[in-house]
N, C-alpha and C positions, 0 to 999 in steps of 0.2 A: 619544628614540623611546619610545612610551608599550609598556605589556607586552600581550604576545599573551595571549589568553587561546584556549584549546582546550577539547573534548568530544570525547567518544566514545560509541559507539554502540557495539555489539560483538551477531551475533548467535551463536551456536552451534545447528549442525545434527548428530544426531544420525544416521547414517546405517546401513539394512540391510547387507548383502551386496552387494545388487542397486545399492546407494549409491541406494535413494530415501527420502526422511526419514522417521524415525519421531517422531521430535522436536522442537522448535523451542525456543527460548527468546531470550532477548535481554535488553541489560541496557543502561541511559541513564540515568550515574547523578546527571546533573543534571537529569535528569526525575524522580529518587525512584523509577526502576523496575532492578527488581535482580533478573536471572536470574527472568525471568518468561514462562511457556509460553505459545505460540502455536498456532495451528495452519496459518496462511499468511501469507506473508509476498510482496510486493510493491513491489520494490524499481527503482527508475528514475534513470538518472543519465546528464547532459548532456555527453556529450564535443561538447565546442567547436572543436576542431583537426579531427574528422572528421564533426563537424555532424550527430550522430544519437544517437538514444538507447540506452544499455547497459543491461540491465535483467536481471535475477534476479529469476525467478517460484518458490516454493517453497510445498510444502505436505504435509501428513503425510500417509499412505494412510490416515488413519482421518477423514481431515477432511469430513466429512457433503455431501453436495452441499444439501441444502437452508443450509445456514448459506453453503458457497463461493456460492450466488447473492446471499445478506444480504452477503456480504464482498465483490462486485462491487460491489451494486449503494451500498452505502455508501463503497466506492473514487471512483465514479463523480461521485455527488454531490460528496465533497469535492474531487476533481480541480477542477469546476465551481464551488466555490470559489473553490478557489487561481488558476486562471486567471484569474475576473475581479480578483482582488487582485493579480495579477502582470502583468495585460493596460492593467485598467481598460473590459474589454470588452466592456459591460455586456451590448447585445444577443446577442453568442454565446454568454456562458454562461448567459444566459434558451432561449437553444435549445438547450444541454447538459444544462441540467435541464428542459427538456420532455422530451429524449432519454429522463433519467436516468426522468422517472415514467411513460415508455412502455414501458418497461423494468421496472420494478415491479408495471404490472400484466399485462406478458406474462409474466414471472413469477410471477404468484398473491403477490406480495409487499406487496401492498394489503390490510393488516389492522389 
């Protein structure tokens, strides 16, 4: 039986009183990232036994809304990646990235 090989992702959230983030960081250290600050984080994961998605949305209170709309709308796009590479689907993820640049510029994010 050949050997497993494993990774880890790890993030650490620094939390107020009120337990909303002040901090982020994260660390993947087979990606060469090590304890490195964030300011949101969007997290999505497949349960398959209850057929829906679990997800952890976090983000610091100092996190700028004009950057959270760059960090949508760049979610967005790469989402529209991964699906066509995970679908092979070509034409709906041609209409997730029309979505994605009707979205950019109802956002003033066309610069």
């Amino acid at each position: 039986m050949p050997n497993k090989i494993t990774s880890e992702i790890k993030f650490n959230i620094e939390l107020d009183e009120n337990r909303v983030p002040e901090k982020l960081s994260w660390t993947a250290k087979d990606g060469g990232v090590n304890n490195e600050e964030a300011k949101a984080i969007l997290l999505s994961i497949w349960d398959s036994k209850a057929q829906e998605t679990l997800r952890i949305d976090l983000w610091t209170k100092d996190m700028p809304v004009d950057e959270m709309k760059k960090f949508f709308h760049q979610t967005l796009v790469a989402m529209s990646d991964t699906f066509k590479r995970a679908t092979d689907d070509e034409k709906m993820a041609d209409t997730m990235k029309d979505f994605c640049d009707y979205f950019a510029e109802k956002m003033d994010l066309m610069k």
